[in-house]
N, C-alpha and C positions, 0 to 999 in steps of 0.2 A: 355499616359499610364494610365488607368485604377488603380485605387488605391484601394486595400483591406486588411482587415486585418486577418491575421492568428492568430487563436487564438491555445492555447497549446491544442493540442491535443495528443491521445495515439495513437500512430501507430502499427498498427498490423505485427508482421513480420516474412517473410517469410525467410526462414536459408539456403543460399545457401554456401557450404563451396568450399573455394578455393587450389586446389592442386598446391600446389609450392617444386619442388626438387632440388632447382638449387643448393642450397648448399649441396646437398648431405642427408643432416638429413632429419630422417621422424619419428614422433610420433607414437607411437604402443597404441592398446587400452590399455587404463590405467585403473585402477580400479576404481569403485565409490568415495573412500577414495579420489580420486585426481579429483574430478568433482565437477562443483558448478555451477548452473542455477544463470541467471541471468536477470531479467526482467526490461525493460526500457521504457520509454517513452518521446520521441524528443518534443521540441519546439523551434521551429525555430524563431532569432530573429526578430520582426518587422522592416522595415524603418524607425529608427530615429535619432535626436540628441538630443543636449541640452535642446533645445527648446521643442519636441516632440518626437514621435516615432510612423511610417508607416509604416505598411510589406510591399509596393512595390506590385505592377503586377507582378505575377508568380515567384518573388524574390527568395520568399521563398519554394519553390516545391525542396521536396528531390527525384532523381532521382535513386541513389544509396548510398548505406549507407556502411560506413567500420567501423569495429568496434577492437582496436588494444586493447592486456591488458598488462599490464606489473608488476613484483614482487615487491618490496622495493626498491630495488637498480637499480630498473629503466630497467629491461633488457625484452624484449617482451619475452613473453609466447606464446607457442604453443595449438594450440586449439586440445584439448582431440579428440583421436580419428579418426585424421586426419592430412597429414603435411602442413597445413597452420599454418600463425602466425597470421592471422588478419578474422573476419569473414565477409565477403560480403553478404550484404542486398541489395537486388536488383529483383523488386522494393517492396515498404512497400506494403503489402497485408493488409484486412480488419480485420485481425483475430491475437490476442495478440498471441504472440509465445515467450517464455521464450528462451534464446540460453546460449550454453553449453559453460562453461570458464574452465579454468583451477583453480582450488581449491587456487593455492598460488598467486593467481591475487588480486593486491590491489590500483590498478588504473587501469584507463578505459580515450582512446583516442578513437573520434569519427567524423570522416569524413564524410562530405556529397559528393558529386559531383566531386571531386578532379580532377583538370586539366592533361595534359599529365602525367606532369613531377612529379608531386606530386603522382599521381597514379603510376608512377612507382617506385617511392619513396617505397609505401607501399607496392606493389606485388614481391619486391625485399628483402626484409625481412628475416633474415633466424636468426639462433640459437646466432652468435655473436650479433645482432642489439640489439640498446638502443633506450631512448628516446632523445637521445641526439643526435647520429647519423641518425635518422629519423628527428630532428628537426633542422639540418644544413640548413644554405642557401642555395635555391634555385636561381641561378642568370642566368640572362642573358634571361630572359621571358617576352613575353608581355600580355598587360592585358589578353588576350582570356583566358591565365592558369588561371586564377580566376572567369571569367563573361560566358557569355552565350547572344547568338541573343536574345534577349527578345520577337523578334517576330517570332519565331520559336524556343519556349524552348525544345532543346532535352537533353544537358549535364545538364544543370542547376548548379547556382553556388555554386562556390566551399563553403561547410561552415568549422567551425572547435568547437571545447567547448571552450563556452567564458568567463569559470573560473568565481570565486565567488567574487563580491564584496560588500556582503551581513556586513553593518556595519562596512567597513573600512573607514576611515577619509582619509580626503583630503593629498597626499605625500605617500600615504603608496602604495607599489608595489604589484601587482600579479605576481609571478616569476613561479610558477607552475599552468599551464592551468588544468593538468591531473585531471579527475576525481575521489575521492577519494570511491570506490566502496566496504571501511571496513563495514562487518555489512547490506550491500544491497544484498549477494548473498543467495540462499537458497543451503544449501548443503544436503545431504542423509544423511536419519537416515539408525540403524542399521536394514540389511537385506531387505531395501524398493526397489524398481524396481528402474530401470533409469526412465523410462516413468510415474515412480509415480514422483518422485522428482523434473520431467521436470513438470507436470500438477498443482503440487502441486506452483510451482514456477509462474506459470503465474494463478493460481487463487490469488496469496497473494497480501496484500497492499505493500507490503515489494518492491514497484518498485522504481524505481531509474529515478527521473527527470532530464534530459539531454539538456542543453541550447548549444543551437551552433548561431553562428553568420556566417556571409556573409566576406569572405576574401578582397572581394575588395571594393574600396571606390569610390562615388555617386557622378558626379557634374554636375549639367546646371546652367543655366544663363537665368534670365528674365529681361524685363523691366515693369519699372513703366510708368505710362499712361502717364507721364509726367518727361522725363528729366531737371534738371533746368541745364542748360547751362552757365558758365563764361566764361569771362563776361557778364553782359547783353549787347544782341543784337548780340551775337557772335551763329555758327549756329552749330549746329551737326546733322547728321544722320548716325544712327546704320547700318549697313550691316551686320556685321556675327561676329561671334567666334570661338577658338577653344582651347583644352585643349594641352596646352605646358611645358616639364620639364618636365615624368613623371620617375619613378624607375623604375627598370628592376631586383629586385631582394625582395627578403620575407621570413623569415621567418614564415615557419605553426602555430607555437604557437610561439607567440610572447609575450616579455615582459610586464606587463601594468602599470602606472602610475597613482594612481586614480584623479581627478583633482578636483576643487571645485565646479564648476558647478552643481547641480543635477541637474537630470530627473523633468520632468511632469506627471503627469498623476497616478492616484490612486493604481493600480498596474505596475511600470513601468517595460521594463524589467531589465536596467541597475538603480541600485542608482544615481550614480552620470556619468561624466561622465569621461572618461579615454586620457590615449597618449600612444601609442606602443613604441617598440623597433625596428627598423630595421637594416638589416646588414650594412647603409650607417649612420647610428645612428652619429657615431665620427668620420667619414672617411673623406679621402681628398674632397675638394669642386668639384660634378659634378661626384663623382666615384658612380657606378652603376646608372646612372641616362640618358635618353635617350634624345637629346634635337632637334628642328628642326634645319633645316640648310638651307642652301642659293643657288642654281643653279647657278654653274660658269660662265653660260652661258647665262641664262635669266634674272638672278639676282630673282627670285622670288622666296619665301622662298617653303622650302622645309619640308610640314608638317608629323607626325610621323603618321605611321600607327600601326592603324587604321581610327585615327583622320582627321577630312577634318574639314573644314569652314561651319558652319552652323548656321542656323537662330534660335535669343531667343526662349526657350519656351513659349509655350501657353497650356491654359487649357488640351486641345482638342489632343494636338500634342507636348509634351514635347520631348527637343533637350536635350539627356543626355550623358555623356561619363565616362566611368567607367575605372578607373587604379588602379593601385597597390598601396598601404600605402606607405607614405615618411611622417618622420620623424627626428628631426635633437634633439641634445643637445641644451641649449638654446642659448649657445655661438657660433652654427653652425646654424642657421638662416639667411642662409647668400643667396643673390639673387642668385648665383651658384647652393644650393641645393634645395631650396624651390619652390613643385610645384605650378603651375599658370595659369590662362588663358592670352589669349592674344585676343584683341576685334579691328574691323576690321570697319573704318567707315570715313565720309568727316567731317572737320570740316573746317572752314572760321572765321579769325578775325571779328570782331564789327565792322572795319572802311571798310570791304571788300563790296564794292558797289553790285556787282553783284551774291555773293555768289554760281561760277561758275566757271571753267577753273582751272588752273594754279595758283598756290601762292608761295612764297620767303620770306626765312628769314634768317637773318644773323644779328649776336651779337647786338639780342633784338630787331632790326626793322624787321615790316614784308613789305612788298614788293607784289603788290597785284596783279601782271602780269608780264608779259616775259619785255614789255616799261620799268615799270616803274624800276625794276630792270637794264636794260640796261641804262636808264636816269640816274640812281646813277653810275655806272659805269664809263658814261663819263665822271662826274663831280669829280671822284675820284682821288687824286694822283698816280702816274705810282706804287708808293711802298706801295698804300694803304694796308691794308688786303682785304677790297673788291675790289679789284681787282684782287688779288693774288687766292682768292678763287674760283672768276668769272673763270679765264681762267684757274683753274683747272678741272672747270662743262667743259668748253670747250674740254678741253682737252679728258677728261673721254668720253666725248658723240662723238668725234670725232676718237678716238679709237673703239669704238663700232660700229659706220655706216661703219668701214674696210674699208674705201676708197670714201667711197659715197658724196658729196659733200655737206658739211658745211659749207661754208664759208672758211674764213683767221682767224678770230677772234673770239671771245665772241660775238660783237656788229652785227655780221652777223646772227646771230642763229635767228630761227623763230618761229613762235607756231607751226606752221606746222613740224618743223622739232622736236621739239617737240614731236608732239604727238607721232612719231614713233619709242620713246625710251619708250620700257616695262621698268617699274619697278625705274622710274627714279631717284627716293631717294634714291634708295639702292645702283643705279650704281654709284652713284658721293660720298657716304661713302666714307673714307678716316681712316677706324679705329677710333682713338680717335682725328684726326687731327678735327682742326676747317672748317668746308663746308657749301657752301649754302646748306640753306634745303630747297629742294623743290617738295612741298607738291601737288604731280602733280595731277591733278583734284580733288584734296581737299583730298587725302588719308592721314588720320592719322593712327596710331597704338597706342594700349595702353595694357598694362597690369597689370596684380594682382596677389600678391603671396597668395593663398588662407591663409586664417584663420579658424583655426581651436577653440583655446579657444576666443569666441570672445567678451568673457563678462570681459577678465582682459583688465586694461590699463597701466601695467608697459610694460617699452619698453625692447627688447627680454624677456620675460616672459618665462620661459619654459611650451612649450604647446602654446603659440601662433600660430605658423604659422605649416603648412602640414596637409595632408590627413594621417587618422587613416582608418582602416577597419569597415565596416559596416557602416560608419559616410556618410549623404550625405548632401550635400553644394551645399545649394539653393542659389546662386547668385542673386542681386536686381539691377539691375545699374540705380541708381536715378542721378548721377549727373556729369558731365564733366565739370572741373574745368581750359581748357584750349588747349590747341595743345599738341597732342604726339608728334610723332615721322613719318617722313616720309621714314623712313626704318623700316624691322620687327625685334622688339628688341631682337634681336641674344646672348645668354650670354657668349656666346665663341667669340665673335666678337662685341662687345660693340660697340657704334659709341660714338661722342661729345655729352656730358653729360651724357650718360648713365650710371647706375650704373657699377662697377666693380663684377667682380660676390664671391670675397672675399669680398664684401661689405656688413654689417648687416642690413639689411632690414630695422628697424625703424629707422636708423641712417643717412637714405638717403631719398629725397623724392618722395613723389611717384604720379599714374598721376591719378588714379580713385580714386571715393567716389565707398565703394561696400558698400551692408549689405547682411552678409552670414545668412541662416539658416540652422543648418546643423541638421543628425539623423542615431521602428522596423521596418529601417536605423534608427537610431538618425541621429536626422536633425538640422543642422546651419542654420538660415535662416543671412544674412549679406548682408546690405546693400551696395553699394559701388560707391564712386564717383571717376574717374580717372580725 
């Protein structure tokens, strides 16, 4: 993806009003005395984080524009003149165009692209609505309600006002997004036309800068030219990724945290950088969170859609996937709620000859073939644990061929028979019982709960861990410090040693080195080693 940046510009706009009757109420022309022009100009935020800030390819393209206002006490106002509550721009024309509010409007809500269900959110609108009622949770969505095909931008994504944190200190919140539009409208003097008041409104300086940001949050994965690999002499190869854990619910204007971090760059867009609120914020572990699963049948995991397995980014051809903000309290950091990638490749111990086939491990030896595994077996006591474990592999795998011939025993099993068991780490899982692992043609799993603040080192920090909006999370994987897991680390289904998903993340260990970069996106760049 092509990178550019968008710089603040005035967009010209064209005033398409929306007729909405469902609630029965309809605006009658009102008179000047209750009219106020109002003149604006968007800038959309760039790509970035901590670290920087990028607009992204076609990120930032406003498709359609909503523009909602609302009195003191929060209640939307109807646009003069007409029975809509909200004005629709669609699309931004070349030519400033000043649009008509209601005189008693003292904040200003501004939508870019809004997905289904937010869009109906706002065309649903009528005389009892708030802002509080428009800014309920949204649940039960996947990312498409906030993103867009990148390579066929036609909705483009969802943005929203990304509130002021012009000179607040690190802790301090942003709790109201709304823009505050006291003193930015031109209203009519005595006996002036409408059409002077509107002309007059869009020749004045008197316009109103409009910052909106990108609702969803940015992640791929690269590699360094060079993985260092632990131990030495032990071998890895990458094969794929993909993004797992993600939320299925958001809040439009969300709460914000400012954090200490600041920005880069001479004019940036954000100060410092922030943590949302979302509606899984304090909630039980895993509630509104989507996660993959496991085929009953084949045993191979079952990844979320949109998401599939795919290859690091590079320059030329960046592997990105976009989901919805998750954020937790910093005492809910826990591997249940916190989203993650999960990374797809062979690893082989240091003493493994051949760096090929089949490998075995069981409490702390690894076992470097179908022999020599069965060599320890015969030499084992009848009530060993390896044995107990062996002829439960048996077992599992002789259940699965439904009748096909395995042998009598463990010591009958062949590579051949073997090879015709998909997914073979995952079949012989036993929950959290102790099993051989085995790591059938060298498949490991590994994964990472992103980080989001990645410049603190207190452990659960609040603001450590999840994706924020706009923020994107450049993954680095320099370094594998060992063997995952030869099943896909499931958090509803845990296997042997795996964390608990009430487990707090720094409290438990974990398998990669990453380094994030994250970002107009604010961007995390993080390195990481699993």
């Amino acid at each position: 993806m092509k990178l550019r940046f968008m710089f603040m510009s005035a967009l010209a706009i064209a005033l398409l009003t929306n007729c909405n009757d469902d609630d029965g109420y309809k605006n009658t022309e009102v008179s000047n005395a209750d009219v106020a022009y109002l003149s604006i100009r968007i800038e959309t935020h760039p790509t970035t984080r901590a670290s920087g800030e990028n607009p992204g390819a076609d990120e930032s393209d406003i498709k359609k524009l909503y523009l909602v206002t609302f009195d003191n006490a929060g209640k939307v106002l109807g646009i003069p003149s007409t029975s809509a509550y909200f004005i629709e721009i669609a699309p931004a024309s070349s030519t400033l165009e000043a649009v008509k509010v209601s005189a008693d409007a003292t904040k200003l809500l501004v939508v870019a692209n809004p997905g289904t269900q937010l869009a109906g959110v706002i065309s649903g609108m009528g005389v009892t609505s708030t802002f509080n009622s428009i800014n309920a949770a949204i649940a039960g969505v996947a990312e498409d309600e906030v993103t867009d095909n990148v390579k066929d931008i036609k909705k483009g994504f969802a943005m929203i006002n990304s509130g002021n944190d012009e000179g607040l200190p690190a802790g301090s919140k942003i709790t109201d997004l709304l823009i505050d539009i006291t003193g930015k409208m031109i209203k009519p003097k005595d006996g002036e036309k409408d059409e002077d008041t509107k002309l007059r409104a869009e020749l004045s300086d008197n316009r109103f800068d409009v910052r909106i940001e990108r609702l969803t949050s940015k992640v791929e994965l690269w590699l360094k030219d060079e993985i260092k690999t632990f131990p030495e002499g032990a071998k890895f190869d990458f094969e794929s990724w993909t993004l797992d854990v993600v939320n299925t619910t958001f809040f439009p204007c969300a709460d914000k945290t400012i954090l200490e971090v600041a920005h880069s760059g001479s004019t940036p867009f954000y100060e410092s950088n922030f943590y949302t609120h979302d509606p899984n914020f304090e909630g039980v572990v895993g509630d509104g969170l989507a996660f993959a699963s496991i085929d009953p049948d084949t045993y191979a995991p079952v990844l979320l859609d949109p998401y599939d397995w795919m290859e690091p980014s590079k320059s030329d051809e960046p592997a990105i996937a976009y989901c919805l903000e998750n954020t937790m309290a910093a005492a809910e950091q826990k591997f249940g709620n916190a989203s993650r990638i999960v990374i797809k490749g062979t690893y082989y111990p240091k003493e493994h000859t051949t760096k090929t086939g089949d490998w075995f491990n069981f409490a702390g030896k690894d076992y470097h073939n179908l022999k020599d595994l069965q060599d320890a077996y015969d030499k084992a006591e009848d009530d060993s644990n390896l044995k107990k474990v062996c002829d439960n592999m048996y077992g599992k795998i002789s259940d699965f061929k439904k009748g096909v011939d395995v042998g009598s025993d463990f010591m009958d099993l062949t590579e051949n028979m073997l090879k015709d068991v998909p997914n073979g780490g995952e079949l012989i899982k036993n929950k959290k019982e102790e099993v051989v692992r085995w790591y059938q043609n060298g498949l490991n799993y590994y994964y990472y709960e992103i980080r989001h603040d990645n410049k603190t080192e207190k452990e659960m920090d609040f603001g450590k861990y999840g994706v924020v909006r706009n923020n994107w999370y450049q993954l680095t994987l320099g370094s594998v410090n060992g063997a995952g897991t030869p099943w896909y680390p499931d958090p509803n289904n845990p296997g042997p040693g795996d964390p608990d998903p009430e487990d707090p993340i720094d409290q438990s260990a974990g398998y990669l080195g990453i380094t994030v970069k994250t970002a107009p996106w604010v961007i995390w760049e993080n390195e990481i080693g699993i």
